[in-house]
MMTF fields as JSON, N, C-alpha, C and O atoms, coordinates in Angstrom:
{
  "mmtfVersion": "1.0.0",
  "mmtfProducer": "UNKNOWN",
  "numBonds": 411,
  "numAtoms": 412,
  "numGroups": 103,
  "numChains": 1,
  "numModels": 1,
  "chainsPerModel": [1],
  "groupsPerChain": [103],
  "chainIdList": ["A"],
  "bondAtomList": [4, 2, 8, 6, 12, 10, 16, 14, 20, 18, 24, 22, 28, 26, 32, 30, 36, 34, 40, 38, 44, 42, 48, 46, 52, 50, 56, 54, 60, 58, 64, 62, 68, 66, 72, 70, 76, 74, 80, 78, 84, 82, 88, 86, 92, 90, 96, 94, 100, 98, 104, 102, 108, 106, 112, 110, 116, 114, 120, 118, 124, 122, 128, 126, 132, 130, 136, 134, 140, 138, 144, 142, 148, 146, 152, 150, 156, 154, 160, 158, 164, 162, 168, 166, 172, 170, 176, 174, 180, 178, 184, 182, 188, 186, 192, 190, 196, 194, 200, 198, 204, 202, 208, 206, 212, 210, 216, 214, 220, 218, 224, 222, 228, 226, 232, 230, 236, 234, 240, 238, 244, 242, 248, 246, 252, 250, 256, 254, 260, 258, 264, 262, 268, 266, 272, 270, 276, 274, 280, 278, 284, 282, 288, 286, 292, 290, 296, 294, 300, 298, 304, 302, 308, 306, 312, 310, 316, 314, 320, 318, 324, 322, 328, 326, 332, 330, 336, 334, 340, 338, 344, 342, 348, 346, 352, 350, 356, 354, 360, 358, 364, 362, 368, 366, 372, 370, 376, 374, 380, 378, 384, 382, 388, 386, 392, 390, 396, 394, 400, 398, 404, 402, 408, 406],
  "bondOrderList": [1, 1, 1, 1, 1, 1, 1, 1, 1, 1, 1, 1, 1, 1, 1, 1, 1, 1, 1, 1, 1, 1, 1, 1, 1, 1, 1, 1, 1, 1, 1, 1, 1, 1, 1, 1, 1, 1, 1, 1, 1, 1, 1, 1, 1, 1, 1, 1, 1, 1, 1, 1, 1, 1, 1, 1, 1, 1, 1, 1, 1, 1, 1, 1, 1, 1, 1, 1, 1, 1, 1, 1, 1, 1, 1, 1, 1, 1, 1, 1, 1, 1, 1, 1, 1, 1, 1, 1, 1, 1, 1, 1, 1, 1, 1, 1, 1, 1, 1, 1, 1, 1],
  "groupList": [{"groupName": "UNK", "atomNameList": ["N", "CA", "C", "O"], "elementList": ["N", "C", "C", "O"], "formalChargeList": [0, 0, 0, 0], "bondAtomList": [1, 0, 2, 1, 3, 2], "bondOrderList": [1, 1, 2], "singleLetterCode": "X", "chemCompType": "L-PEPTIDE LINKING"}],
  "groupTypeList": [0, 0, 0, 0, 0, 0, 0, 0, 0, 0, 0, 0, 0, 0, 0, 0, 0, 0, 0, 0, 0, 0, 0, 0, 0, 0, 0, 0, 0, 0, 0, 0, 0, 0, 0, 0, 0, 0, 0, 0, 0, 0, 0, 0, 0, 0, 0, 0, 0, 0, 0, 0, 0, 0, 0, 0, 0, 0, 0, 0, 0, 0, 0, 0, 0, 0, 0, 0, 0, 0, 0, 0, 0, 0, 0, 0, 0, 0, 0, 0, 0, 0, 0, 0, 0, 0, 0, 0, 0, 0, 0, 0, 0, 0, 0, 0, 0, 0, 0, 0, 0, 0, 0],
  "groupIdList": [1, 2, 3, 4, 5, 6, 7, 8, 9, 10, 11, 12, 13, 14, 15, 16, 17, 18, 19, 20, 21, 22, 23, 24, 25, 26, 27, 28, 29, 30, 31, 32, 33, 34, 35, 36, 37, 38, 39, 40, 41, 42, 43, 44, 45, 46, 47, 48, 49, 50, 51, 52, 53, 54, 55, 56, 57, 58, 59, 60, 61, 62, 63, 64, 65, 66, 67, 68, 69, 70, 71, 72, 73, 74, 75, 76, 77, 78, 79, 80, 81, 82, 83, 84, 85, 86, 87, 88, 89, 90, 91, 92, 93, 94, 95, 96, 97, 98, 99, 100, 101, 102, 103],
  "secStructList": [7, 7, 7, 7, 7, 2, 2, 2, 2, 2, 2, 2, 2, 2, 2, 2, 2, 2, 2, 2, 2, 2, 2, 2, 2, 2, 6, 6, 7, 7, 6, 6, 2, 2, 2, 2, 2, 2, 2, 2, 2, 2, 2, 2, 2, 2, 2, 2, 2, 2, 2, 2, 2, 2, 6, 6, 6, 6, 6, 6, 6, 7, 7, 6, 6, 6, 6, 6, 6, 6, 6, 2, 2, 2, 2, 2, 2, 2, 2, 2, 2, 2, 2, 2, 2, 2, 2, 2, 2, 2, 2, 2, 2, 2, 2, 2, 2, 2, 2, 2, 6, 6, 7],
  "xCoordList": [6.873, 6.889, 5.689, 4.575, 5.819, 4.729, 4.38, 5.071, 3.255, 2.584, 3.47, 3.854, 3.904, 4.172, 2.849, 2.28, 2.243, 1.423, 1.488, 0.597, 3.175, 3.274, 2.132, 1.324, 2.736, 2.129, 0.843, 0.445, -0.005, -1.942, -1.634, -1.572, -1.401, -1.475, -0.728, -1.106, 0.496, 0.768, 0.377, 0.297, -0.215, -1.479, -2.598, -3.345, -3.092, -4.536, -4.412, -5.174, -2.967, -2.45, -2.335, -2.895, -1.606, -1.68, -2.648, -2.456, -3.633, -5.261, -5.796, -6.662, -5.738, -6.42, -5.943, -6.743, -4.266, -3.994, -3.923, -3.38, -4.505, -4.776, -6.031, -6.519, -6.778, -8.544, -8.472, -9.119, -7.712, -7.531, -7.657, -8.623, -6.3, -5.84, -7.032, -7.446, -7.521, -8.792, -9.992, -10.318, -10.438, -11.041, -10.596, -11.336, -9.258, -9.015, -9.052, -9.69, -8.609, -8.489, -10.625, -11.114, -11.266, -12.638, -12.854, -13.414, -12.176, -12.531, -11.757, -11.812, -11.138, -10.097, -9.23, -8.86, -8.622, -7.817, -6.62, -6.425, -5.716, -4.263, -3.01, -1.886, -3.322, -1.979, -1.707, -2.521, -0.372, 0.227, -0.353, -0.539, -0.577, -1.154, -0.072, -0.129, 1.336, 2.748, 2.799, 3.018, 2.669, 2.946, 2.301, 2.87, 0.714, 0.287, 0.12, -0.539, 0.551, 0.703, 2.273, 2.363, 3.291, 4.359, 4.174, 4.473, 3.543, 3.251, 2.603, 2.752, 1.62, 0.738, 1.476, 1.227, 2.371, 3.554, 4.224, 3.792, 4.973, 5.847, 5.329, 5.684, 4.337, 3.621, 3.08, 3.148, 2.498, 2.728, 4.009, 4.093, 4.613, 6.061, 6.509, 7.16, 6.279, 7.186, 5.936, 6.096, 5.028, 3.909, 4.166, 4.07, 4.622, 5.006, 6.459, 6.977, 6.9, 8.424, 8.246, 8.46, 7.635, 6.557, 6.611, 7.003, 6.035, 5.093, 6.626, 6.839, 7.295, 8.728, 9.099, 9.312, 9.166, 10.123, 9.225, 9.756, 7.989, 7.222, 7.934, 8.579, 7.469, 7.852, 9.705, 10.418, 10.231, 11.853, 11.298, 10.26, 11.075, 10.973, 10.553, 11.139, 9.33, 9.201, 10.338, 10.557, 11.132, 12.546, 12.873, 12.564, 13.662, 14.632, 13.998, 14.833, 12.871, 12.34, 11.762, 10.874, 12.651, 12.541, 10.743, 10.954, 9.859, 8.244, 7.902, 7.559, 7.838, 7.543, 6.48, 6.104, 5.587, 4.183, 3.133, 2.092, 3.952, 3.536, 3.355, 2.426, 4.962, 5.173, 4.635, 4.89, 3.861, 2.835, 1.189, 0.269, 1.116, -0.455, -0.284, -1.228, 0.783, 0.568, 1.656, 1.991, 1.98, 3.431, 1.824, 1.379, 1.3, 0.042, -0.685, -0.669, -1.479, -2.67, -1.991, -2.792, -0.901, -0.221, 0.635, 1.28, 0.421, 1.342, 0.09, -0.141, -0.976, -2.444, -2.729, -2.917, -2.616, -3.32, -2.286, -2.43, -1.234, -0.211, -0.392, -0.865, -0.212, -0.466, -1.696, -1.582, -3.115, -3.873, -3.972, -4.659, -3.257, -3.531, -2.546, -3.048, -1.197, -0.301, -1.274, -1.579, -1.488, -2.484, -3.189, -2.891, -4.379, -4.923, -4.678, -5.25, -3.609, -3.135, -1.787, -1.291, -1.558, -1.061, -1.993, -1.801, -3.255, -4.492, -4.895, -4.992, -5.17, -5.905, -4.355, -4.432, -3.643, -2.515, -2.671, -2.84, -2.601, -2.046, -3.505, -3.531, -4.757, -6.349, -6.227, -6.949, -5.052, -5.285, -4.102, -3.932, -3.503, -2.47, -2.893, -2.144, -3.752, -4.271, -5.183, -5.185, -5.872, -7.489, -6.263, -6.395, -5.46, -4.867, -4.021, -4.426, -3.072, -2.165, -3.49, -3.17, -4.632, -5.706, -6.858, -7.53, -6.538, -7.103, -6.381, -6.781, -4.733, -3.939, -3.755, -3.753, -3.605, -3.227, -4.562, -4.467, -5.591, -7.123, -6.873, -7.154, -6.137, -6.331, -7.406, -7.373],
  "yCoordList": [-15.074, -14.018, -14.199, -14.241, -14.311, -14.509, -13.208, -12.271, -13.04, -11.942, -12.428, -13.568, -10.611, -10.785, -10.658, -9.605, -11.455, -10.496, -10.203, -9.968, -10.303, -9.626, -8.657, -8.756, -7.161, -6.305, -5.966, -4.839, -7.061, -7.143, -7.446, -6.548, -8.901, -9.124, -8.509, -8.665, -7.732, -6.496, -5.782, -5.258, -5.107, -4.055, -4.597, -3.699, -5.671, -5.8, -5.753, -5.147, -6.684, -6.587, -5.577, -5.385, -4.323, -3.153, -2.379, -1.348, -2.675, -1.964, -2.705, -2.073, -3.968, -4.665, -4.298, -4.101, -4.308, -3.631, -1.848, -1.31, -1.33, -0.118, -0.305, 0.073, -0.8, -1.209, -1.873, -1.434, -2.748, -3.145, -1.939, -1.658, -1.296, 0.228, 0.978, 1.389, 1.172, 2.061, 1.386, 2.023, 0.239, -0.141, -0.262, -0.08, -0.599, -0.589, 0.541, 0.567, 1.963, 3.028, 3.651, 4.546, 2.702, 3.159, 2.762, 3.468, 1.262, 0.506, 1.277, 0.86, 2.282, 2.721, 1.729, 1.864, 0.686, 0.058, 0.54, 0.616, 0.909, 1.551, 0.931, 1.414, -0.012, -1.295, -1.848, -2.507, -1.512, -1.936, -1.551, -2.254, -0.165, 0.486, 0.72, 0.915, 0.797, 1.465, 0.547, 0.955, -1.029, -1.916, -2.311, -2.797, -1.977, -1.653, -0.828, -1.147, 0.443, 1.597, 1.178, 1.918, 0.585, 0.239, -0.715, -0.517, -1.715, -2.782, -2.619, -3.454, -1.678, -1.281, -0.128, -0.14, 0.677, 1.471, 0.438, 0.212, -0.487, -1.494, -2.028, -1.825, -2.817, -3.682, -2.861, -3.457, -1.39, -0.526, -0.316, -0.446, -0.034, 0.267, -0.826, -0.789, -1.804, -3.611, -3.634, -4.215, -3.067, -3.294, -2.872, -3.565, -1.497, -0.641, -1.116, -0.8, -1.658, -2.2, -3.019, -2.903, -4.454, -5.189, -4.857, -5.462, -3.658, -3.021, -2.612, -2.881, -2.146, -1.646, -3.045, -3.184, -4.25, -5.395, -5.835, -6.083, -5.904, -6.275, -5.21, -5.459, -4.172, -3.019, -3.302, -2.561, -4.212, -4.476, -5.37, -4.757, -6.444, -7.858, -7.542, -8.072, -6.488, -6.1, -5.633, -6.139, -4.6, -4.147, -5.245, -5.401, -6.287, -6.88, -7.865, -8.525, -8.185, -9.047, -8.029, -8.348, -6.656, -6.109, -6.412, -7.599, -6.349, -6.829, -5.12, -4.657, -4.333, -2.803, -2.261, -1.217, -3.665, -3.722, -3.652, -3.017, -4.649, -4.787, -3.564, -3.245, -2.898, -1.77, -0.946, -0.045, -0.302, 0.913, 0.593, 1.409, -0.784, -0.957, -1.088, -0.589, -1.7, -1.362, -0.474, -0.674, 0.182, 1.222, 2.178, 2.236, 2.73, 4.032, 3.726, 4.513, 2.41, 2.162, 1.668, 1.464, 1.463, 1.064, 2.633, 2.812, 3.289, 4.897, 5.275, 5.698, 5.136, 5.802, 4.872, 5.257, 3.569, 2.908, 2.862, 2.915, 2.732, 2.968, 4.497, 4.71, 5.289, 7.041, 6.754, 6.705, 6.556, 6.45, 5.603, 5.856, 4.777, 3.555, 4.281, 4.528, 4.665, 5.276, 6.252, 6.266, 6.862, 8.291, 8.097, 8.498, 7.188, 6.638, 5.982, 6.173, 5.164, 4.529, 5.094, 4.511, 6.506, 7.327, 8.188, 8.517, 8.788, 9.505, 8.728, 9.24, 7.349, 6.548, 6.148, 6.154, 5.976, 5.712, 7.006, 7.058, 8.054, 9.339, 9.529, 10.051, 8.823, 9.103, 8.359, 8.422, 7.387, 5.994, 6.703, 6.404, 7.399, 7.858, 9.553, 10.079, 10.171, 11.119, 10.444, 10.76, 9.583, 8.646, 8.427, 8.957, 7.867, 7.013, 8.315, 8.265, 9.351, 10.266, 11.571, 12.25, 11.65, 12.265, 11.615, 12.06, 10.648, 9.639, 9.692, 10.042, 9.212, 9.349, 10.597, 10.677, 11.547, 13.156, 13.386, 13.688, 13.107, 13.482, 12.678, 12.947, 11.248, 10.298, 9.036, 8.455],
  "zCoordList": [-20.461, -19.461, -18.551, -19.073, -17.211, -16.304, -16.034, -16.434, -15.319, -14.118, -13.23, -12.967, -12.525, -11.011, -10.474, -10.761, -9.786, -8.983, -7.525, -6.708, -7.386, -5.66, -4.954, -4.03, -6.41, -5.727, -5.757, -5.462, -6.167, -5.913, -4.526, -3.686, -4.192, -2.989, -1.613, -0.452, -2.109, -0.846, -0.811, 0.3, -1.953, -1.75, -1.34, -0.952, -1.235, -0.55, 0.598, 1.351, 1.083, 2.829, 3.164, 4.244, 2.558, 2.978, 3.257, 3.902, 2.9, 2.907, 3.676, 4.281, 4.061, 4.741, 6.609, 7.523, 6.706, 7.767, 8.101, 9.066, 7.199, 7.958, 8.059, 9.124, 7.248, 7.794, 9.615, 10.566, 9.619, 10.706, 11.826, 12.534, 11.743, 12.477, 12.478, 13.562, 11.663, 11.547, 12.764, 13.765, 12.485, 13.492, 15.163, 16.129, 15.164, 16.462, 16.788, 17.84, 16.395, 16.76, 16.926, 17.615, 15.994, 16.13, 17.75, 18.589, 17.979, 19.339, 20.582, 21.739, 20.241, 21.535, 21.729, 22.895, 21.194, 21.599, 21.017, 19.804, 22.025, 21.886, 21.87, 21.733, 22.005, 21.792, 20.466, 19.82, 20.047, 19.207, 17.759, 16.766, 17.995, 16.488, 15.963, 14.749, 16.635, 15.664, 14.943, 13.803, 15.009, 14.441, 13.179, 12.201, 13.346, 12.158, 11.423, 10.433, 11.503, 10.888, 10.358, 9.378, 10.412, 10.658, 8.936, 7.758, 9.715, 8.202, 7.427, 6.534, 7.183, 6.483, 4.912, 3.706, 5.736, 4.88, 4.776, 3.646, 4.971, 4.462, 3.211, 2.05, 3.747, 2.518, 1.171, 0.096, 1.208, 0.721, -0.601, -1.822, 0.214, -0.593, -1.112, -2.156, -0.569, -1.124, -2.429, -3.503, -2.139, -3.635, -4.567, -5.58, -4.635, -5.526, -5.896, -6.968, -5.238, -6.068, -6.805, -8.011, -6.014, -6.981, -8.743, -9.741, -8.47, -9.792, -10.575, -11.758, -9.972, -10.687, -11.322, -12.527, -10.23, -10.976, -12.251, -13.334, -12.069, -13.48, -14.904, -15.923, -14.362, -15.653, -15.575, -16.252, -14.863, -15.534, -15.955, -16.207, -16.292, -16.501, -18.339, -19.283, -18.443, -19.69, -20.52, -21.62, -19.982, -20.085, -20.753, -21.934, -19.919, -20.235, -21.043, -21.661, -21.249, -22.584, -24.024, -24.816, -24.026, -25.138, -24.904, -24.655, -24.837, -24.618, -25.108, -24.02, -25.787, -26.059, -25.994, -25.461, -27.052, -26.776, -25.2, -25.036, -24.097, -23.282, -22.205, -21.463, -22.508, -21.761, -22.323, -21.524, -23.355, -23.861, -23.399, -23.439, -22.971, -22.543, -21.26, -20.648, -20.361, -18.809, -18.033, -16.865, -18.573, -17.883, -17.421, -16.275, -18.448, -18.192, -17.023, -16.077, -16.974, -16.103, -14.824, -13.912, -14.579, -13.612, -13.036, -12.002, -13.808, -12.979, -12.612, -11.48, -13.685, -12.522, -10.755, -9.601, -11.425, -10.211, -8.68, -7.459, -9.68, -8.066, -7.801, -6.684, -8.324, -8.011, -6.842, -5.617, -7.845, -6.565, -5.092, -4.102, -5.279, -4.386, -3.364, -2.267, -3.562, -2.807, -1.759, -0.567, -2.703, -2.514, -0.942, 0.183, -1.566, -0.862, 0.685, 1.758, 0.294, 1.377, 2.648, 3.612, 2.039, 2.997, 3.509, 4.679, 2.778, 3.866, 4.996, 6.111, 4.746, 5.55, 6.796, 8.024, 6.323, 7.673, 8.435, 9.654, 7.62, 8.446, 9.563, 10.678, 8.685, 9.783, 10.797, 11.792, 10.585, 11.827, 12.649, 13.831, 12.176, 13.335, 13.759, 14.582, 13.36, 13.672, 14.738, 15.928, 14.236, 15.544, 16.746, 17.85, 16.519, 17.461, 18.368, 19.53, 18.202, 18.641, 19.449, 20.425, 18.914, 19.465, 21.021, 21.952, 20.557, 21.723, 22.707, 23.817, 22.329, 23.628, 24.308, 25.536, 23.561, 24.177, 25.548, 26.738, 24.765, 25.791, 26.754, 27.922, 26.257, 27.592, 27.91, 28.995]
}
């Protein structure tokens, strides 16, 4: 039985492009923030499925053991990471929808 580790690396992309958003919106630059607010929830969600196909993969290799030591720390860490990574979109589209209104 391997590691998936999709969803490390779509979760880092996902954090890494709203970091992005966050800065451009620090820079006033208003072009093409839908797009990263856009991929940032994508990569997001494709992480967390990620995390679902691992916890099947245990499933279907009967693995029981495996699933009582990472089913727990994996409902915390996606809980928070989710968490997390919808405040920070919603700040980059609050920075960004506040900028334009003023102008």
């Amino acid at each position: 039985m391997e590691w998936l580790y999709g969803w490390l690396l779509l979760g880092c992309v996902a954090f890494l492009l709203v970091l992005a958003n966050l800065v451009r919106a620090a820079l006033r630059k208003h072009q093409g923030w839908q797009a990263l607010l856009f991929a940032s929830l994508s990569c997001g969600g494709l992480s967390l499925l990620c995390a679902l196909q691992m916890v099947g993969e245990y499933i279907r290799g009967w693995l029981v053991d495996s699933l009582l030591d990472v089913v727990p720390t994996l409902v915390a860490v996606c809980s928070g990471t989710a968490g997390l990574g919808i405040v920070l979109n919603l700040l980059a589209l609050w920075l960004h929808t506040r900028r334009e209104v003023r102008g």
